[in-house]
C-alpha positions as CSV (number, residue, x, y, z in Angstrom):
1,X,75.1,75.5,199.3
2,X,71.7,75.1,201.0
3,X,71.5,76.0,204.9
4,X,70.0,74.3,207.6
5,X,68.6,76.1,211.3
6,X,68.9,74.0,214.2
7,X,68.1,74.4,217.8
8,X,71.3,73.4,219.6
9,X,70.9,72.7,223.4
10,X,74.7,72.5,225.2
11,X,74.4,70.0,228.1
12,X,76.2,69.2,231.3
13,X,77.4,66.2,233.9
14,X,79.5,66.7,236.7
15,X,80.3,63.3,238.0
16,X,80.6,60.2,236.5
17,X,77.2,57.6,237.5
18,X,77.6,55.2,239.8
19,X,76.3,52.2,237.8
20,X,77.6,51.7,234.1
21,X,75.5,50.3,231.6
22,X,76.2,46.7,230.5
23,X,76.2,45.6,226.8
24,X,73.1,43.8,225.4
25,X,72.9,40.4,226.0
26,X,72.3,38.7,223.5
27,X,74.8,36.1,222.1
28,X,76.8,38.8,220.2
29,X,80.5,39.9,221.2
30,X,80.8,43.6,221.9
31,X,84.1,45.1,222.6
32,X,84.9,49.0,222.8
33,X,88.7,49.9,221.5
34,X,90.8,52.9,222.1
35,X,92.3,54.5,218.7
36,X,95.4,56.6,218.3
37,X,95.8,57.7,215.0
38,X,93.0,56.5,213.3
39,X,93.3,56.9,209.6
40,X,91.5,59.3,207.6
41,X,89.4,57.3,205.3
42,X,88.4,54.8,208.1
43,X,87.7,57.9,210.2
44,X,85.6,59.5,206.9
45,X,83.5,56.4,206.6
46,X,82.3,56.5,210.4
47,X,81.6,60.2,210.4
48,X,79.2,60.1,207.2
49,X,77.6,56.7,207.9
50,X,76.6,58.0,211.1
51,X,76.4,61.9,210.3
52,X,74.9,61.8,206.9
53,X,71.2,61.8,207.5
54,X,72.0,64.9,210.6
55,X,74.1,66.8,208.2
56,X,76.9,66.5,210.1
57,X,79.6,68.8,208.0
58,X,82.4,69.7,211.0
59,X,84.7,67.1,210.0
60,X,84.8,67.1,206.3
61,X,87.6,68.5,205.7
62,X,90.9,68.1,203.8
63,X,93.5,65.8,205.0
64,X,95.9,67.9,206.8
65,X,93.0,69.9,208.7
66,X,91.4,67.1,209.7
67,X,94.5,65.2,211.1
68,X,94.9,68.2,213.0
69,X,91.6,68.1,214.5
70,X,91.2,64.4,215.2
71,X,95.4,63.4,215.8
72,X,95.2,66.3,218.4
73,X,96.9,65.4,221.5
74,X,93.7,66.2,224.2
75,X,91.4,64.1,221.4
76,X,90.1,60.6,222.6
77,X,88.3,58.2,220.4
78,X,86.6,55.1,220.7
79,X,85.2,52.1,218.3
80,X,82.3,49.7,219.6
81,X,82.4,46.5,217.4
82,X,80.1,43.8,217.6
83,X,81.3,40.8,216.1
84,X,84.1,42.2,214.7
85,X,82.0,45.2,212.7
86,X,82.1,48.9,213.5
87,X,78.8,49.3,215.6
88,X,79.4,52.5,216.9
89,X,81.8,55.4,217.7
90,X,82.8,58.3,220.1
91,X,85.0,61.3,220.2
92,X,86.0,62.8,223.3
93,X,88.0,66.5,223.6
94,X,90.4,66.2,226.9
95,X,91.9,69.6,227.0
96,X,90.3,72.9,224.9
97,X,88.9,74.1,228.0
98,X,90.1,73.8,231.2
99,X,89.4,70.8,233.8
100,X,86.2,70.1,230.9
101,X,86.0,67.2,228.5
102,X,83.7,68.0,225.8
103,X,82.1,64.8,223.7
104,X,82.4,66.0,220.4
105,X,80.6,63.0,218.4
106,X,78.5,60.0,219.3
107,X,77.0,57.5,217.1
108,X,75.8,54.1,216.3
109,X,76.0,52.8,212.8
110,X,72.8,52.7,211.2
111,X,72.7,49.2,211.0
112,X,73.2,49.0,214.7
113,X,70.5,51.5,215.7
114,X,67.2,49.9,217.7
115,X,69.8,47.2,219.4
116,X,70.0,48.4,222.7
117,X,73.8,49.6,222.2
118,X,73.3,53.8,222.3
119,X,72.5,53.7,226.5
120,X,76.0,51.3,226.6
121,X,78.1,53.0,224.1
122,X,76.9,56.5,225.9
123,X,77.6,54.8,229.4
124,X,81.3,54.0,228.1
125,X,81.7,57.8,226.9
126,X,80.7,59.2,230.2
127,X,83.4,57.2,231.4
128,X,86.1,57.4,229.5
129,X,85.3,61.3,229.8
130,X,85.4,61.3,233.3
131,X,88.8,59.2,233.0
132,X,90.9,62.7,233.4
133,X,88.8,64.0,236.4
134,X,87.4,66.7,234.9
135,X,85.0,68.9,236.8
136,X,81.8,69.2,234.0
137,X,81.5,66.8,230.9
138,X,79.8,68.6,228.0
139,X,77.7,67.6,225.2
140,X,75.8,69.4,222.1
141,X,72.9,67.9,220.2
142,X,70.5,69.6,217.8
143,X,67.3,69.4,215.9
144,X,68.8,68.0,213.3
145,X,70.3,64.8,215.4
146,X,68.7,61.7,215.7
147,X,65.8,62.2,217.8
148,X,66.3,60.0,220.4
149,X,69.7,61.8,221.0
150,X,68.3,64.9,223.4
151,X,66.2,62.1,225.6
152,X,68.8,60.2,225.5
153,X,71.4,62.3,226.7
154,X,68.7,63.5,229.7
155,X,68.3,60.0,230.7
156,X,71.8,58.9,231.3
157,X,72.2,62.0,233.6
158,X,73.1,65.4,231.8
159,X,71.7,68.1,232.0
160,X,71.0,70.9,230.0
161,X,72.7,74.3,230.1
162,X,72.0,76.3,227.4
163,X,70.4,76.6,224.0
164,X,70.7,78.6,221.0
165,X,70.1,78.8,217.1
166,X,72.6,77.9,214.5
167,X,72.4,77.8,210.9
168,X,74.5,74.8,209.0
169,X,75.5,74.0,206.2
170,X,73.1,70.9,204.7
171,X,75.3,67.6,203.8
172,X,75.2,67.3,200.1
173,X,76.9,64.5,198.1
């Protein structure tokens, strides 16, 4: 198993902007849902589209330990679609620590990327993670994210906190 070091920097929000960010305009139908229960392969195949080239590795798991992480009772999820297609996805956690939502994963199919739909997709995470009151939304990003991610996530409004050194596993087929 090869390993990966990455620069993770932890950032905060404490309340919710005043203006959302509206979708693109441009002829397309976006809509984000709410899922409960998504199912595992479904779940899978957003994860590693979007996590693949990041080596995202948290999630791949076996069956039962992933239900448990992603059927959890204080997760939130939400699927952009435009047109009808999986454009993008989020992951919110409601309840590990107290009176803090934590987004857990954010992503935009690959497909989708360089479409203006990141700033709205992030804009409906920051509100759906505010939807519980909490007093600080959190986020991680590393080196190995996109590299828009770290901008982006300063330019909707968090800020950062801390950072630190991790070493990961790399995502290997």
């Amino acid at each position: 198993m090869r390993l990966l070091t990455a620069t993770v920097t932890q950032l905060v929000m404490h309340q919710l902007p005043e203006t959302p960010v509206l979708p693109p305009e441009n002829g397309r139908h976006y809509v984000v849902l709410r899922t409960r229960h998504i199912p595992l392969d479904y779940y899978r195949y957003l994860y590693v589209a979007v996590g693949r080239p990041h080596h995202w590795t948290s999630r791949l798991l076996r069956d039962d330990a992933l239900k448990r992480e992603i059927h959890a009772p204080n997760m939130r999820m939400r699927i952009l679609y435009c047109d009808g297609v999986p454009a993008g996805w989020f992951e919110l956690d409601a309840g590990r620590a107290p009176r803090e939502t934590r987004l857990v994963h954010f992503g935009i199919m690959p497909e989708f990327r360089g479409q203006g739909l990141s700033r709205y997709l992030l804009s409906q995470a920051i509100i759906a993670g505010f939807e519980e009151m909490p007093s600080a939304l959190t986020v991680e990003t590393n080196t190995l994210d996109h590299p828009a991610a770290l901008p982006l996530y300063r330019k909707m409004g968090f800020r950062p906190l801390s950072l630190r050194e991790v070493t990961t596993p790399a995502f290997e087929d």
